[in-house]
Every structure is written in structure tokens, then in C-alpha cells.
N, C-alpha and C positions, 0 to 999 in steps of 0.2 A: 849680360843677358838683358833684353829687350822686352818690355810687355807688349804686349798687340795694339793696346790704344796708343803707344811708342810709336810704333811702328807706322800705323795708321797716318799719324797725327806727321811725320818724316816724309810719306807718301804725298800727303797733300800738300805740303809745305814746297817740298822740291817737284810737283805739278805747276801750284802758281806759278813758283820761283822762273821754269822755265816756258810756261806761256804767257807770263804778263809784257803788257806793249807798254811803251812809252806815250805818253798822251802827245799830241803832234802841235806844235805851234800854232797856232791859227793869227792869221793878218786879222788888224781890225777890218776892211773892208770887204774883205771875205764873210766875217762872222755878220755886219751888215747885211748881204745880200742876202745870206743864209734866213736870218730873224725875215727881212722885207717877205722873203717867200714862205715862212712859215708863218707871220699874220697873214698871207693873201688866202692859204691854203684852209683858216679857222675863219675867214669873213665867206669861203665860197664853200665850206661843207667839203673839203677833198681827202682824200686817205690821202698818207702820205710813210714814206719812210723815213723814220730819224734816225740819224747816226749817234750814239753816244756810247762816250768814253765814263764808264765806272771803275774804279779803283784800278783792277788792270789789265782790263778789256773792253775792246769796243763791241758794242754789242747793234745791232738793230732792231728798233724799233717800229712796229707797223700798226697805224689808228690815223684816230681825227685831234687833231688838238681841238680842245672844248674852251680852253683859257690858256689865259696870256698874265701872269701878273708881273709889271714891269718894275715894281717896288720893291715885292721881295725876291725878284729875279727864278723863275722858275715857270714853268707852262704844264699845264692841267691834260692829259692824250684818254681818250679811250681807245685801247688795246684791243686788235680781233681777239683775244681772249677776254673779252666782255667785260674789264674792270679798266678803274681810272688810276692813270699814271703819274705822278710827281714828278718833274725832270729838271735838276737845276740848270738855269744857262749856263756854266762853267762846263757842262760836263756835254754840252753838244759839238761836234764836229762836224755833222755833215747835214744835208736834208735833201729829198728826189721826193717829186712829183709820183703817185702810181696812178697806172689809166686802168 
């Protein structure tokens, strides 16, 4: 016999288990081009959409990137839901211009 936070806890497990994605290789001059447009996009004020991969999903991202720190590797977004985002570079895959 099962208790319900069992159960619960089997539920969620075999959810992830079967929607998590593989994080996708990325070329270095790919991940270049990508970073190049996403300082053009924090010097000229543009929304933008970010692709990123967290644990084992990709998710998007839509804001302004506000910062860039290129030290401790990560960029600073404000989010249309009105707060600021943390993003490590590791965890970026993709990036699109919105008009």
C-alpha cells in the first residue's frame, strides 16, 4: 500500500522523467553569434526572446537584457512579468530579435 505523498511524489517523477529534453550541443560560433546579438540587443533597448535550457527543459524567455557580466558568466533580463532574471551562459541555446 501506497500513501498519497507516494504516489504524488511517482507522479511527478515519471512527468519529468518523460518530458525532460536533452540540452543540444551548441557550435562555438554559433554560441558567438548568438552572445554578438544579444549585446547588440542590451546597447539598443530591444525585447528580445531567449531560448534557455534549465535542467530539463527549454524554456523561453521574453525581456530586455539590463546586463551582461562576462566574468561571472551570466546576463541580468527584465521579464514582461516585471522582475529581473539571472541566466547563466551555459544554459542559453538560442536568441530572436521581437518587433
Amino acid at each position: 500500500m501506497m500513501m498519497p505523498e507516494h504516489v504524488a511524489m511517482l507522479k511527478d517523477y515519471l512527468k519529468n522523467e518523460y518530458e525532460a529534453e536533452e540540452k543540444p550541443i551548441m557550435d562555438e560560433q554559433v554560441m558567438e553569434q548568438i552572445f554578438m546579438s544579444i549585446e547588440e540587443s542590451c546597447e539598443q533597448h530591444q525585447t528580445i526572446d531567449l531560448h534557455v535550457h534549465e535542467k530539463i527543459k527549454r524554456e523561453k524567455i521574453r525581456g530586455r537584457v539590463t546586463y551582461i557580466h562576462f566574468l561571472d558568466r551570466y546576463i541580468l533580463m527584465d521579464t514582461e512579468q516585471l522582475f529581473k532574471r539571472k541566466i547563466k551562459f551555459e544554459d542559453v541555446v538560442g536568441m530572436e530579435f521581437v518587433e
